[in-house]
N, CA, C and O atoms as a DFTB+ gen file, in Angstrom:
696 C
 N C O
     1  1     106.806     106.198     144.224
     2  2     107.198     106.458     142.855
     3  2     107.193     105.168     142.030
     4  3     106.951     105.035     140.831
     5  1     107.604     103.996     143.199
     6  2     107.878     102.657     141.949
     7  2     106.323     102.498     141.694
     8  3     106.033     101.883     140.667
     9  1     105.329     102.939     142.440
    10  2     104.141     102.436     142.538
    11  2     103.360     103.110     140.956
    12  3     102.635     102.506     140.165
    13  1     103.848     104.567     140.909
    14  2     103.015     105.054     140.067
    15  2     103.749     104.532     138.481
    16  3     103.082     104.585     137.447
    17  1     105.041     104.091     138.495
    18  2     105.538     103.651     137.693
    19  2     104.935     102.444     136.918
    20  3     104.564     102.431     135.744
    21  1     104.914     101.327     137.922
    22  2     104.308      99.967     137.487
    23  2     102.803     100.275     137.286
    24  3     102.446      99.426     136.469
    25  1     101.710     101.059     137.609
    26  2     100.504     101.704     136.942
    27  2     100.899     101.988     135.713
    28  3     100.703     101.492     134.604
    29  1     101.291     102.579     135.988
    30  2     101.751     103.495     134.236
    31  2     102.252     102.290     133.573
    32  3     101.406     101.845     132.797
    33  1     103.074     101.770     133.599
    34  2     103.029     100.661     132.544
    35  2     102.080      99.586     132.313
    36  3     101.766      99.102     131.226
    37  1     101.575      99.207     133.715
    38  2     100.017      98.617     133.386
    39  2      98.656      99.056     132.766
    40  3      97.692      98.365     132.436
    41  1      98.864     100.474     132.698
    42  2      97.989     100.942     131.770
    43  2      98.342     100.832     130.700
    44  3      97.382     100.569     129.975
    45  1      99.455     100.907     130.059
    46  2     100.033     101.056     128.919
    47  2     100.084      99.769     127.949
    48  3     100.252      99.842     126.731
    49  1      99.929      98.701     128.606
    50  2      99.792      96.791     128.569
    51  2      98.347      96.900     128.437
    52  3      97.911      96.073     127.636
    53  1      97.495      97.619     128.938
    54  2      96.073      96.983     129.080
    55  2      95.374      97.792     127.967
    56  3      94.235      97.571     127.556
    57  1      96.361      98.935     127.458
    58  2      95.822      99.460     126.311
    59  2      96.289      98.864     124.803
    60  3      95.612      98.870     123.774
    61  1      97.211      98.515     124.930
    62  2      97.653      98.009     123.768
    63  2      97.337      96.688     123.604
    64  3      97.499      96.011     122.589
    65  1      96.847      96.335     124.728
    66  2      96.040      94.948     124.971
    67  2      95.009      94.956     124.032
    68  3      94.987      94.270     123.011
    69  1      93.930      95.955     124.493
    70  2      93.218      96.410     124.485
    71  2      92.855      96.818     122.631
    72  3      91.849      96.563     121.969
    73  1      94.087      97.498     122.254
    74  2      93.644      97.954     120.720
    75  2      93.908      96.944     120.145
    76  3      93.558      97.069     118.972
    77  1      94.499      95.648     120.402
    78  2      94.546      94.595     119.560
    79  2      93.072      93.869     120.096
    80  3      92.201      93.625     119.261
    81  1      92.898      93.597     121.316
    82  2      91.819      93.087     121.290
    83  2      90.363      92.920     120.448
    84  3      89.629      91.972     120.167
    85  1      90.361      94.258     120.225
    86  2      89.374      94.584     119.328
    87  2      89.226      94.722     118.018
    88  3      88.186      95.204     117.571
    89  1      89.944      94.438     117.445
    90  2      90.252      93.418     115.926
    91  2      89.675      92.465     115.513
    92  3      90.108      91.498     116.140
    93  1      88.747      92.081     114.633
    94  2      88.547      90.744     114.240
    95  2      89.885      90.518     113.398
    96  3      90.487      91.427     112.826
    97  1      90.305      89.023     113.405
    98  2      90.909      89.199     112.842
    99  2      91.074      87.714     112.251
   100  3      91.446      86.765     112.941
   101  1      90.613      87.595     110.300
   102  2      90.319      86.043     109.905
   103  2      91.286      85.293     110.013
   104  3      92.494      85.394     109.802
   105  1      90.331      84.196     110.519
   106  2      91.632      82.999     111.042
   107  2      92.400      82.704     109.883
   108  3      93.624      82.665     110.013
   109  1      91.874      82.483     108.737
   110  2      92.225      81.893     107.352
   111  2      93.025      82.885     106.741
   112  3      94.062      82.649     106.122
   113  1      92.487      84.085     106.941
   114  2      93.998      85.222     105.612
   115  2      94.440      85.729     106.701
   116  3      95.205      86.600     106.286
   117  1      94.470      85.766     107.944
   118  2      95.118      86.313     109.125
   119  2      94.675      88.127     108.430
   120  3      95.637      88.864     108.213
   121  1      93.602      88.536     108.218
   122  2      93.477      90.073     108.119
   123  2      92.780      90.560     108.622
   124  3      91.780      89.894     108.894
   125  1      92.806      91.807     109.021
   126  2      91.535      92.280     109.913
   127  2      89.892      92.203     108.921
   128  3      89.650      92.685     107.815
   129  1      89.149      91.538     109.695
   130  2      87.969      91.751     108.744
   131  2      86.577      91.502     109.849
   132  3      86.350      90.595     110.649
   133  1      85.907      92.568     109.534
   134  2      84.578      92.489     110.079
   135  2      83.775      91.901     109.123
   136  3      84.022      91.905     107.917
   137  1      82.724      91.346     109.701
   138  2      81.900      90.092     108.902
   139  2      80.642      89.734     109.820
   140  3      81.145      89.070     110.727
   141  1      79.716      89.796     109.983
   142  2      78.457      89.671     110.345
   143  2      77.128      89.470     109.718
   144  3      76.631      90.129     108.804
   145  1      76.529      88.241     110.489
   146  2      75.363      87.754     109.355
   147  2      74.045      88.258     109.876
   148  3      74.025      87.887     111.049
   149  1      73.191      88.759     109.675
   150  2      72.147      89.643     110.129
   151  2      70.918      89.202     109.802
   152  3      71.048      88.923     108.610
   153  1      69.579      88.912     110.167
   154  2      68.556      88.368     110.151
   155  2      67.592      89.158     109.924
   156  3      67.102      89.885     110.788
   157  1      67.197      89.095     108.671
   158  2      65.892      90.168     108.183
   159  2      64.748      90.047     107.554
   160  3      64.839      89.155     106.712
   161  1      63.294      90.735     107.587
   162  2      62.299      89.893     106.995
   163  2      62.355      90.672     105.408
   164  3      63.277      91.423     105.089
   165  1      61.520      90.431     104.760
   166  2      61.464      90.957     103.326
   167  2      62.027      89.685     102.331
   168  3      62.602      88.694     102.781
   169  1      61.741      89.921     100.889
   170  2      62.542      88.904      99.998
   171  2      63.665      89.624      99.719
   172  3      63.958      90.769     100.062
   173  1      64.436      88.599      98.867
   174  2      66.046      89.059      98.431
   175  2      65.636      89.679      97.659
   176  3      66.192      89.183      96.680
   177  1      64.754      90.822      97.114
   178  2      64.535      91.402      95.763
   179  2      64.460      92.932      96.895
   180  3      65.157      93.924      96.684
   181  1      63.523      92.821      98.008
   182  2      62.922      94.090      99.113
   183  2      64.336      94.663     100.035
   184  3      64.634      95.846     100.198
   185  1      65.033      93.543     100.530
   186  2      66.212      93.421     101.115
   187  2      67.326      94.127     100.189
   188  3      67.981      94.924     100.861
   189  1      67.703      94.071      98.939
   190  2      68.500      94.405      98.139
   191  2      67.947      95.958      98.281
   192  3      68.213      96.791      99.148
   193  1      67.244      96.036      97.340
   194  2      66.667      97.581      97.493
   195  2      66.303      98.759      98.609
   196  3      66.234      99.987      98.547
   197  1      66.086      97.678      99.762
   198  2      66.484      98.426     101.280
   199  2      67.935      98.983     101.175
   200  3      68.345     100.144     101.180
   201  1      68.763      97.455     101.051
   202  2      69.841      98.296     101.208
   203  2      70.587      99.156     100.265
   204  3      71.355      99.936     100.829
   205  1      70.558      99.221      98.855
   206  2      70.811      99.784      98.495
   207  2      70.131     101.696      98.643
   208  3      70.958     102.600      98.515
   209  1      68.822     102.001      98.873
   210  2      68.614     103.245      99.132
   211  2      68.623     103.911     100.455
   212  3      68.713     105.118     100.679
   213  1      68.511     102.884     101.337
   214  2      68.430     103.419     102.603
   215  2      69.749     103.466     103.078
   216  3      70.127     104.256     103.943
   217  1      70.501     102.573     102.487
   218  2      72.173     102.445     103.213
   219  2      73.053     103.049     101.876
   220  3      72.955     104.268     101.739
   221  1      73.809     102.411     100.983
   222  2      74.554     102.749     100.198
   223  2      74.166     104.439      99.543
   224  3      75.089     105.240      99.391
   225  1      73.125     104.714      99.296
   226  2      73.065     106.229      99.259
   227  2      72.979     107.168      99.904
   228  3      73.182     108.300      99.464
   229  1      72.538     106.806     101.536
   230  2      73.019     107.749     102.230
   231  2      74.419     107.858     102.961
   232  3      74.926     108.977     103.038
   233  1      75.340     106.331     103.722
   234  2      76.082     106.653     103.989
   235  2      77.818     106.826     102.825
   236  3      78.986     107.098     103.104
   237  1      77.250     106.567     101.821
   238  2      78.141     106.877     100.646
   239  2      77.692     108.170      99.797
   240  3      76.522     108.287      99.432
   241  1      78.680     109.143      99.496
   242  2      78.286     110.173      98.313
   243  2      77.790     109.993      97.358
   244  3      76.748     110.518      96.965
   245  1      78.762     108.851      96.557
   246  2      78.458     108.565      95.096
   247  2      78.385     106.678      94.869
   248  3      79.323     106.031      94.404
   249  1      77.157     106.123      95.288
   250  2      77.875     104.883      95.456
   251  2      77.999     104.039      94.255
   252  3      78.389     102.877      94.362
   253  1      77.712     104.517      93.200
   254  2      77.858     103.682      91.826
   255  2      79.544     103.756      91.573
   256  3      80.299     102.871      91.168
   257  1      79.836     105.171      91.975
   258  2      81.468     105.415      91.654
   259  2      82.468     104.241      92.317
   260  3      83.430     103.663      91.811
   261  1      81.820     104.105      93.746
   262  2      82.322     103.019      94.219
   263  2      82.393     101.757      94.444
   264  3      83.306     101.222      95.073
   265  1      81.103     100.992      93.772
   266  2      80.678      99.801      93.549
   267  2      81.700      98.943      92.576
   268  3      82.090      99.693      91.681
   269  1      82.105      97.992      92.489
   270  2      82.733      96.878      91.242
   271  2      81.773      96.014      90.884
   272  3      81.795      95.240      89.927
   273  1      80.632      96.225      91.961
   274  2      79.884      94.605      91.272
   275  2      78.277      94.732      92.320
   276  3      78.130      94.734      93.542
   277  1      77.309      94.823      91.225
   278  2      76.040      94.930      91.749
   279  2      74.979      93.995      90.750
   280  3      74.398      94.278      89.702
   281  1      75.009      92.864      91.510
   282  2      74.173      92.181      90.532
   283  2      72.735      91.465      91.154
   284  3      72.158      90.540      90.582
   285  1      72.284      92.078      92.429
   286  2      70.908      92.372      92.531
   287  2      70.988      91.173      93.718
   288  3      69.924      90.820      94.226
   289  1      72.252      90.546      94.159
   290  2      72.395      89.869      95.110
   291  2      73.944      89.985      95.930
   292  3      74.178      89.330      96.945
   293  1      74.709      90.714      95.446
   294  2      75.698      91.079      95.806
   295  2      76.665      92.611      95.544
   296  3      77.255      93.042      94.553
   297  1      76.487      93.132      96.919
   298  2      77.353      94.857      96.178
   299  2      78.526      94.654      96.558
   300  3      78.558      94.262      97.725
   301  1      79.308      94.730      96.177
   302  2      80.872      94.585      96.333
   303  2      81.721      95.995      96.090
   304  3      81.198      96.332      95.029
   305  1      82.429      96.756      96.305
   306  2      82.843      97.460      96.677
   307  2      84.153      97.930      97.305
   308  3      84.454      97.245      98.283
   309  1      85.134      99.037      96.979
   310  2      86.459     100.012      97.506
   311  2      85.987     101.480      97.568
   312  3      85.455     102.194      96.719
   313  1      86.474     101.769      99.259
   314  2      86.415     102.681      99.399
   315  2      87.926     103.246     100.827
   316  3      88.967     102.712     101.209
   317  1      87.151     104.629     101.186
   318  2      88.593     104.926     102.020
   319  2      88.054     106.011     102.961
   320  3      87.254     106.920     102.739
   321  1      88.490     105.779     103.695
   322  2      88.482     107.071     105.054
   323  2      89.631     107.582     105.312
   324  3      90.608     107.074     104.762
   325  1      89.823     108.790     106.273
   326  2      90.822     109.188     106.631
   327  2      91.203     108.884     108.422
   328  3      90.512     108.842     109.439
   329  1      92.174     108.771     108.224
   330  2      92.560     108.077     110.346
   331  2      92.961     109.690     110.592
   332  3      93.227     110.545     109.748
   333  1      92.902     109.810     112.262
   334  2      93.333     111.131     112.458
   335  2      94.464     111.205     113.525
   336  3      94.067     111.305     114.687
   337  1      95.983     111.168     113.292
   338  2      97.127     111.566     113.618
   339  2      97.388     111.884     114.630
   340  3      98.253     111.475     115.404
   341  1      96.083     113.248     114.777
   342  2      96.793     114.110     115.752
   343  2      97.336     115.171     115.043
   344  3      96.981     116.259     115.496
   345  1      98.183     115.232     113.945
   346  2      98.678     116.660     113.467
   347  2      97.816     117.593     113.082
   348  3      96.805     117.102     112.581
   349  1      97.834     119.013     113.136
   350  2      97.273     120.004     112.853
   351  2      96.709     120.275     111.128
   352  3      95.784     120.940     110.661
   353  1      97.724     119.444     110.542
   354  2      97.468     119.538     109.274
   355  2      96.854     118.208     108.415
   356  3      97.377     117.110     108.226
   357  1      95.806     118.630     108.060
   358  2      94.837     117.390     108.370
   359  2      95.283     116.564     107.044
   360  3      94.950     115.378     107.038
   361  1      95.960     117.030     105.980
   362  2      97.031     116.260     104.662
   363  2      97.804     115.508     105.132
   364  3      98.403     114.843     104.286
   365  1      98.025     115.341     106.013
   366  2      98.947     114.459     106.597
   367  2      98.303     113.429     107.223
   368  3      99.108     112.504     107.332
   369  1      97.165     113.122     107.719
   370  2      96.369     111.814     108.252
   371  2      96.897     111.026     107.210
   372  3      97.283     111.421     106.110
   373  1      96.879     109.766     107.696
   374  2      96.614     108.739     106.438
   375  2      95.393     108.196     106.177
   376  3      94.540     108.000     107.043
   377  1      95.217     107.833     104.494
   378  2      94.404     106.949     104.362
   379  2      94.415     106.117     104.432
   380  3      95.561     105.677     104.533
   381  1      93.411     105.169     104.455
   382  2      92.973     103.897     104.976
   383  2      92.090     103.412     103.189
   384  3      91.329     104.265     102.731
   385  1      92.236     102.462     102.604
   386  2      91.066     101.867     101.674
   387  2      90.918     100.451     102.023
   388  3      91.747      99.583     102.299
   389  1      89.465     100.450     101.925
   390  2      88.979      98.982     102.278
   391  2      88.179      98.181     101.399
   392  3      87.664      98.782     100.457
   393  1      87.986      97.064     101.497
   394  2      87.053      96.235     100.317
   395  2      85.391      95.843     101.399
   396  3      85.451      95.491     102.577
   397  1      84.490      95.968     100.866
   398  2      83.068      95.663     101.822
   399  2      82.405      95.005     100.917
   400  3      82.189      95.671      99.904
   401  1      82.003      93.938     100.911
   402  2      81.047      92.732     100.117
   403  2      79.512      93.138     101.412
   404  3      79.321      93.367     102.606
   405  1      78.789      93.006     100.145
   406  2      77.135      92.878     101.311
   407  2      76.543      91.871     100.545
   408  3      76.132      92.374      99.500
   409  1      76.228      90.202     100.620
   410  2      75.289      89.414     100.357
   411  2      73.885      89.113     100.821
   412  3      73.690      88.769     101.987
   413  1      73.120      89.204     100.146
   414  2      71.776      89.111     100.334
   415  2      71.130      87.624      99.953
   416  3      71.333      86.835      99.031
   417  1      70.248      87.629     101.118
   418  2      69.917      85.928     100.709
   419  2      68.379      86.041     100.995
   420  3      67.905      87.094     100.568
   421  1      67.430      85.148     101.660
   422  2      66.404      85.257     101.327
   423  2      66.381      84.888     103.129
   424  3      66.666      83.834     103.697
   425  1      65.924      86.217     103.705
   426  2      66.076      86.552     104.974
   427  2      67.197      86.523     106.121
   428  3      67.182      86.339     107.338
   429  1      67.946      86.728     105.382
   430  2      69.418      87.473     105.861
   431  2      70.681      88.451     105.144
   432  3      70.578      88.559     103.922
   433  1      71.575      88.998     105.634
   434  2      72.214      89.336     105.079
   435  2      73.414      89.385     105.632
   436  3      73.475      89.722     106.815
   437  1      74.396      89.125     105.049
   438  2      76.011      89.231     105.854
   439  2      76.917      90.278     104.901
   440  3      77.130      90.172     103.694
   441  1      77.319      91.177     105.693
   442  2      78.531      92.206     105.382
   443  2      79.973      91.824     105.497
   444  3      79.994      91.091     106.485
   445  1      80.893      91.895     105.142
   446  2      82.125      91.752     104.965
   447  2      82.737      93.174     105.043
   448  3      82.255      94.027     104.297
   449  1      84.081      93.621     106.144
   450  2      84.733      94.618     105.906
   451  2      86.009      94.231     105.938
   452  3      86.521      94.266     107.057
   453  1      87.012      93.695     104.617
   454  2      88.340      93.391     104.883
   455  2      89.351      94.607     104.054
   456  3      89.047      95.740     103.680
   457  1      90.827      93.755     103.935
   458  2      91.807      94.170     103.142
   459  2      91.997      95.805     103.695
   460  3      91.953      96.644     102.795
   461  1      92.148      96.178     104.712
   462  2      92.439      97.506     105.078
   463  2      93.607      97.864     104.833
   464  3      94.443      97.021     105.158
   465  1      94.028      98.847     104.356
   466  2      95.307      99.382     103.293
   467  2      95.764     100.776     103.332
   468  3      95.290     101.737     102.728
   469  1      96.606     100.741     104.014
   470  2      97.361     102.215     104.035
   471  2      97.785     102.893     102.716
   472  3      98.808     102.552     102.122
   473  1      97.017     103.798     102.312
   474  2      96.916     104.660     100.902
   475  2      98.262     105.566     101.140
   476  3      98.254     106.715     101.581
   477  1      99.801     104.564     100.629
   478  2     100.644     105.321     100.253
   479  2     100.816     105.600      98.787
   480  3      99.914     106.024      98.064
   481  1     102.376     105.256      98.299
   482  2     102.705     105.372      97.221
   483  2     102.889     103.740      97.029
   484  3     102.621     103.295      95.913
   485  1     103.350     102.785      98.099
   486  2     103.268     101.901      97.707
   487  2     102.060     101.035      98.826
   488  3     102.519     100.835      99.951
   489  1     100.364     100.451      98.549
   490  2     100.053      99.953      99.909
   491  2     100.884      99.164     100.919
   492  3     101.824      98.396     100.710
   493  1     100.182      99.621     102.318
   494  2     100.840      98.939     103.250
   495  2      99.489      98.227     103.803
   496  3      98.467      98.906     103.902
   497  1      99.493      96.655     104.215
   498  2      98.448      96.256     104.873
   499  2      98.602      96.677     106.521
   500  3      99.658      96.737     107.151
   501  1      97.234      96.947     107.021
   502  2      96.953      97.714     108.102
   503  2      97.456      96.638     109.324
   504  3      97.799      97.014     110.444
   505  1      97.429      95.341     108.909
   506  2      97.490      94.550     109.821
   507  2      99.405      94.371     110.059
   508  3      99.732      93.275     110.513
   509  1     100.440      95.260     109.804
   510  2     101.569      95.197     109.746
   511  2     101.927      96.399     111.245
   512  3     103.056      96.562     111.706
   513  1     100.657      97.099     111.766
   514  2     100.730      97.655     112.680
   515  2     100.404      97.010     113.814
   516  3     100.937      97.574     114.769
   517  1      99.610      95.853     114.209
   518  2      99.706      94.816     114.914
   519  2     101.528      94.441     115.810
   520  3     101.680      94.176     117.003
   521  1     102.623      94.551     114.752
   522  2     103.531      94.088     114.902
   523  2     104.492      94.623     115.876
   524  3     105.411      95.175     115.270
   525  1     104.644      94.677     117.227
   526  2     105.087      95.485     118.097
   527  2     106.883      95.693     117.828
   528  3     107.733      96.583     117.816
   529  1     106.728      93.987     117.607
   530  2     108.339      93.734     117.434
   531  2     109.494      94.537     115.816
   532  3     110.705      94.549     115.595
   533  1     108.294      95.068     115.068
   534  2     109.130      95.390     113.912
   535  2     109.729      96.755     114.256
   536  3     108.996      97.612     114.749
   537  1     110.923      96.983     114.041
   538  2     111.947      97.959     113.841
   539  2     111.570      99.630     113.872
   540  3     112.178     100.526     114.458
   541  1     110.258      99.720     112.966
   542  2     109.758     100.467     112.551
   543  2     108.368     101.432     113.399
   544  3     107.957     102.592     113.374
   545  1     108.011     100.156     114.096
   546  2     107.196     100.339     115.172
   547  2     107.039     101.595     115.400
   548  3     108.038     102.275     115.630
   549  1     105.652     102.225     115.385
   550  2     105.560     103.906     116.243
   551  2     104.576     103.528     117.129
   552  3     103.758     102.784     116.588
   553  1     104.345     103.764     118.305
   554  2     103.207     104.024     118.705
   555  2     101.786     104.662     118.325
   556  3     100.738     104.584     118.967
   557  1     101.977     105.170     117.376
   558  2     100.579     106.319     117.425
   559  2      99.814     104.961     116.429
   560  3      98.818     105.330     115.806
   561  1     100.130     103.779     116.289
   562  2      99.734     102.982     115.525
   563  2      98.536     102.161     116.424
   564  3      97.353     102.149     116.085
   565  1      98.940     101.646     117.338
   566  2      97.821     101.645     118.406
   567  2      96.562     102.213     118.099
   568  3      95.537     101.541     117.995
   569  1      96.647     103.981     117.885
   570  2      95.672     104.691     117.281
   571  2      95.348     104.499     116.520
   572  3      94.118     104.448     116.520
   573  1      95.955     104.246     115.342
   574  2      95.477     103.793     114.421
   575  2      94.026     102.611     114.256
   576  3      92.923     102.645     113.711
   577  1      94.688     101.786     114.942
   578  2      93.996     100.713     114.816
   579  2      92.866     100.382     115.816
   580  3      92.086      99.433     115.742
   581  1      92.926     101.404     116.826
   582  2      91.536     101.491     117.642
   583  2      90.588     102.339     116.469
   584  3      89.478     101.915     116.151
   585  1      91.117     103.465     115.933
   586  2      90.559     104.229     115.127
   587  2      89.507     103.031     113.675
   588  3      88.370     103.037     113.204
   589  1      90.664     102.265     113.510
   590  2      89.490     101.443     112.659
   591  2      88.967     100.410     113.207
   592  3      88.224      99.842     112.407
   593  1      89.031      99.734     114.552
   594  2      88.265      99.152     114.737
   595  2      86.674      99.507     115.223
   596  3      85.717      98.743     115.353
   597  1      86.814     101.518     115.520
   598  2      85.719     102.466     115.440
   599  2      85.135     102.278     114.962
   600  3      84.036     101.839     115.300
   601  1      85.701     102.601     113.369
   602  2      85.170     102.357     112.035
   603  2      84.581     101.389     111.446
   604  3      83.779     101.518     110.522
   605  1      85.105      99.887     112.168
   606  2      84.386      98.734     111.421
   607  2      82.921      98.786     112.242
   608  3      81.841      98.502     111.724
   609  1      83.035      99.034     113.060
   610  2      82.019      98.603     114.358
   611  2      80.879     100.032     114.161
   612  3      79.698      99.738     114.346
   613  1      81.125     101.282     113.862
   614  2      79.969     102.182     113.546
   615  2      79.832     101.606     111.865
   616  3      78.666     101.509     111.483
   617  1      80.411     101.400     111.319
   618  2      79.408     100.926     109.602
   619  2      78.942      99.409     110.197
   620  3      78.307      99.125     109.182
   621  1      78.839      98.723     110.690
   622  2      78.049      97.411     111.012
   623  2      77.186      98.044     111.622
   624  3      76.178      97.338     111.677
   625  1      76.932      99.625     112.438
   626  2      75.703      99.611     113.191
   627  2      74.736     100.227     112.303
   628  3      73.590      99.801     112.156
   629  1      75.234     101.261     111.702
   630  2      74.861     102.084     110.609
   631  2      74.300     101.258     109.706
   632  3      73.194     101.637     109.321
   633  1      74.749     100.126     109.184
   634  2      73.969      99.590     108.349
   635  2      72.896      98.288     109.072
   636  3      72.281      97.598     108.259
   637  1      72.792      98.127     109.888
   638  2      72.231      97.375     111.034
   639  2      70.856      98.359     110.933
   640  3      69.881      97.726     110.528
   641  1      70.628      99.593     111.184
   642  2      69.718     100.611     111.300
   643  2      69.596     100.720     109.972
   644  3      69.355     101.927     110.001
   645  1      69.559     100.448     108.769
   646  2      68.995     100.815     107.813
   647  2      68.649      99.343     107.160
   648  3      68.234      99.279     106.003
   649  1      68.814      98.332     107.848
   650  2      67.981      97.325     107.566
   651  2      66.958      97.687     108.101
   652  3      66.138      97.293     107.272
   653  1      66.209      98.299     109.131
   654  2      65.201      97.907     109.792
   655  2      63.830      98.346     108.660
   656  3      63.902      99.429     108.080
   657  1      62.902      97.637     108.475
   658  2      61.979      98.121     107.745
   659  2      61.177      99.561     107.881
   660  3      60.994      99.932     109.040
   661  1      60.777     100.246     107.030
   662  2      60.038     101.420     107.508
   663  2      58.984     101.129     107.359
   664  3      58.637     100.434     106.405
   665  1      57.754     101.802     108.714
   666  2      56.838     101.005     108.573
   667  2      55.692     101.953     107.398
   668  3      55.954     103.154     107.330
   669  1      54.725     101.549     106.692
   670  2      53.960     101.561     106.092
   671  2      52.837     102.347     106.832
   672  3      52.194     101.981     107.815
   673  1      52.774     103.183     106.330
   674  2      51.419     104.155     107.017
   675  2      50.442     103.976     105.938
   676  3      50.457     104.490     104.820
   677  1      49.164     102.758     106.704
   678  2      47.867     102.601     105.865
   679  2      47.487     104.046     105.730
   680  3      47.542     104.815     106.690
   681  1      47.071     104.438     104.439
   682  2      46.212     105.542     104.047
   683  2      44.351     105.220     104.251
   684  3      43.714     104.207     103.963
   685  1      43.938     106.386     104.786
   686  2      42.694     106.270     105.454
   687  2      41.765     106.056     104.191
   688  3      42.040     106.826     103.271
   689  1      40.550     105.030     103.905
   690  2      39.919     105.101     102.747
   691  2      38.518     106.055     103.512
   692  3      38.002     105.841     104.609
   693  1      38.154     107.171     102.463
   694  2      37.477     108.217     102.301
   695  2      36.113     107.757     101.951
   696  3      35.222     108.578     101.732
């Protein structure tokens, strides 16, 4: 019994290990932020316009609604997902809003995913669930935060795949 006990809490250490592990998290504002610089051929004029039709319009609905700043070298951007609880009633998830910068340079590009923000009445920064020791502490926060480190890590791949160039099908001359 003591045996299955000390498992069980070693799983329980190696998970919460575990959901912090997988956090970036900037040394400088101490916040969670994904950030990756990516290597691509095309000019900063082909690159921009990649990403804007191949990425920002498909994995966004409306992405002008959500843009603050598009000036043909930088999209800057707030948006929000929903985390999932566990409760049956899916009004009750919380939201999540985040800030995503995409710079374009002249054969690369680096994404930014910071400022993650619990969409109450008043924000809460996401990185306050990190905190094992506060009072307030729930567990299902853990979840939480594996849940967005999901999230940072499928939009870096997602947009990783819509850099890739499409290739050009020469048309046959007649």
């Amino acid at each position: 019994m003591k045996k299955v006990a000390l498992l069980f809490v070693a799983v329980l250490f190696a998970t919460v290990t575990f959901a912090q592990s997988n956090l970036p998290i900037d040394a400088r504002t101490e916040k969670i932020c994904f950030r990756k610089v990516i290597n691509t051929v095309g000019t900063q004029d082909e690159v921009f316009n990649r990403i804007y039709s191949q990425f920002m319009n498909t994995y966004y609905k409306s992405p002008s609604t959500i843009l603050q700043q598009n000036d043909g070298r930088t999209l800057k951007g707030k948006h929000q997902f929903q985390l999932d609880n566990g409760d049956p009633v899916k009004s009750k998830w919380p939201w999540i809003t985040y800030y995503f910068t995409i710079e374009v340079r002249e054969g690369r590009v680096r994404y930014t995913l910071t400022d993650f923000m619990q969409k109450t009445q008043s924000n809460h920064p996401c990185e306050e669930w990190m905190n094992k020791e506060d009072p307030l502490y729930q567990p299902v926060w853990d979840s939480y935060l594996n849940q967005i480190a999901a999230f940072g890590e499928d939009w870096g791949k997602q947009f990783e795949e819509k850099l890739i160039p499409e290739k050009v099908i020469e048309e046959e001359e007649w």
